[in-house]
VEXLUM-219308 format. One line per field, with one value per residue (C-alpha): residue number from 1; residue in one letter; y negated, z, x negated. Coordinates in Angstrom, 1 decimal, padded with zeros to 4 digits, always signed. Layout:
N
i	NUM  ...;
aa	A  ...;
v	Y  ...;
w	Z  ...;
u	X  ...;
END
This chain:
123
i	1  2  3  4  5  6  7  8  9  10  11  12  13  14  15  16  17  18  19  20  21  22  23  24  25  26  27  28  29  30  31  32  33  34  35  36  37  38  39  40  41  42  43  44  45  46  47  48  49  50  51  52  53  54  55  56  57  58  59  60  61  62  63  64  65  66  67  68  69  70  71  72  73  74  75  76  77  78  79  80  81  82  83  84  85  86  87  88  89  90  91  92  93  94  95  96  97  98  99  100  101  102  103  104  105  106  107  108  109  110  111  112  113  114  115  116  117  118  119  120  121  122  123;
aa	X  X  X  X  X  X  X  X  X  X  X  X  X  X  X  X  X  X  X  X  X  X  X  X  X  X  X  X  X  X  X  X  X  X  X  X  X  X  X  X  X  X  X  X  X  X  X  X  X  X  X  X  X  X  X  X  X  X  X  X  X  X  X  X  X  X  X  X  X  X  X  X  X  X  X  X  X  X  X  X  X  X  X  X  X  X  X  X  X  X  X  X  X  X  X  X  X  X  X  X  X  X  X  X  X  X  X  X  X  X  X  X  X  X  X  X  X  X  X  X  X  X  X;
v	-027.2  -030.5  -030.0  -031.7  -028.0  -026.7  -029.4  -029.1  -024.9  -025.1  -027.7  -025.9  -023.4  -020.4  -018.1  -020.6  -020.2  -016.1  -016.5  -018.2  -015.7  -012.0  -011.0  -011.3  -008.8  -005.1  -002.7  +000.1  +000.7  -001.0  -003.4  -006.8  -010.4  -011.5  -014.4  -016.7  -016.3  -016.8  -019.9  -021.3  -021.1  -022.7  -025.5  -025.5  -026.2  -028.3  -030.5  -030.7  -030.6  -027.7  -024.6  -021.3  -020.1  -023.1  -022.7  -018.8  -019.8  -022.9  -020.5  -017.6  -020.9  -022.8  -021.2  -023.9  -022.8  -019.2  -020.7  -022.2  -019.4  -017.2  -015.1  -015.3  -014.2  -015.5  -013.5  -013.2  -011.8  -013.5  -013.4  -012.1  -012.5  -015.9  -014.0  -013.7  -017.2  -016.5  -013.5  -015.5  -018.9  -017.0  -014.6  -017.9  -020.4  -023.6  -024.4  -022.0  -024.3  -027.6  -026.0  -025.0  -028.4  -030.0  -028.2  -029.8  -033.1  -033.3  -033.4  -036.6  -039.4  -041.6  -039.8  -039.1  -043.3  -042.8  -043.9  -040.2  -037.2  -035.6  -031.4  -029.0  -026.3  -024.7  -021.5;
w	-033.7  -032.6  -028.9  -026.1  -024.0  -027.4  -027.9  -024.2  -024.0  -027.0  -024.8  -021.8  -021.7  -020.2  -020.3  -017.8  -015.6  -016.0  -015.7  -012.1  -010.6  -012.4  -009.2  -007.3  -009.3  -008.6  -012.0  -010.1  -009.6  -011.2  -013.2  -012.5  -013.9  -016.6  -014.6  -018.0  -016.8  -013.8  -013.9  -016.8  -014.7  -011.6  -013.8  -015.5  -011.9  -010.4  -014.1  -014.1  -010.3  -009.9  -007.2  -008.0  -008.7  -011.4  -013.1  -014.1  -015.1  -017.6  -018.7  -019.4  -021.8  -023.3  -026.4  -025.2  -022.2  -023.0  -025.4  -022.6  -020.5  -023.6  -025.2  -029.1  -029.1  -027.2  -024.2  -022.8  -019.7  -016.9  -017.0  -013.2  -009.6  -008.4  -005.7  -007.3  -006.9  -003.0  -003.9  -006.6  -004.4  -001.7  -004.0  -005.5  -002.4  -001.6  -003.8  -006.4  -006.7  -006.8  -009.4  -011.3  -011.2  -011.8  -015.3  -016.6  -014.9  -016.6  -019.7  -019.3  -018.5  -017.7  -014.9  -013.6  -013.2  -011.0  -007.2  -006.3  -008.2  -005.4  -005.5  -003.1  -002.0  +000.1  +000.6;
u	+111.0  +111.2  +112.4  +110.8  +110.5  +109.2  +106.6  +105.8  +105.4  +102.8  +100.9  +101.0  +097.7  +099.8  +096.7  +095.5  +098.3  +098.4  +094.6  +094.9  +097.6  +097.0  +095.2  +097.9  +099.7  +098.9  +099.0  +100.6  +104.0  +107.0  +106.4  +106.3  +108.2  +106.0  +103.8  +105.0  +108.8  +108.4  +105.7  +107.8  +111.2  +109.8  +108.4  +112.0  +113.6  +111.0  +111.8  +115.7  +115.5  +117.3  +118.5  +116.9  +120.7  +121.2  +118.2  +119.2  +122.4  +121.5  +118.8  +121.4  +122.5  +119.8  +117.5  +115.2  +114.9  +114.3  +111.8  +110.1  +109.6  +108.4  +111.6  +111.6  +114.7  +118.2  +118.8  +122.8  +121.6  +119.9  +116.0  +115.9  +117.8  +117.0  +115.8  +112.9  +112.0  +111.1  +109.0  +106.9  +106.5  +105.3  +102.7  +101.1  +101.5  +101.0  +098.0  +099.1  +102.4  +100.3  +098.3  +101.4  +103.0  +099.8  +099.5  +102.7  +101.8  +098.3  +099.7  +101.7  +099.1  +102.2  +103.3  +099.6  +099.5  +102.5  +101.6  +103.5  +104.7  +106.4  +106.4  +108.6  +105.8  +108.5  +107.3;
END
């Protein structure tokens, strides 16, 4: 596929990513959000700037964005509440955002020469 969020998922090491944060995920009791989803939708709303609520939605929409966060198949239903997103930023933290968002900035050496890349680590 010739997608920009296709090109960019295959170039993004995600076992990297669930490397750097599977400790902070016990293997007992329910389960939890796959730590692709959920890195790969906070790097979807960080990207189109987006509220934890619009970000579900448009995903609910958009094959590419499913794509992104790992379905290989279209979904109709929303990944998970955006809820979520408070649970997960507070898991990983501050550096565990800067890391995130530095993945997908390392791999554009154009916006690494900006003077500021500018990342909400709202917690």
């Amino acid at each position: 596929m010739d997608h920009a969020l296709v090109k960019l998922a295959q170039e993004i090491s995600w076992n990297k990513i669930e490397l750097k944060f599977s400790d902070l995920f016990s293997e007992r009791g329910r389960p939890s959000i796959p730590i692709r989803k959920m890195a790969g939708m906070l790097l979807l709303k960080e990207m189109f700037n987006e509220s934890d609520e619009s970000i579900v939605e448009r995903w609910i929409e958009n094959a590419y964005l499913q794509y992104f966060t790992g379905e290989d198949f279209f979904q109709i239903k929303g990944p998970f509440d955006p809820s979520q997103f408070i649970h997960f930023r507070k898991r990983i933290g501050k550096k565990g955002l800067e890391f995130l968002l530095g993945q997908s900035v390392s791999l554009h050496p154009k916006a690494k020469t900006q003077d500021e890349v500018q990342i909400n680590t709202t917690v």
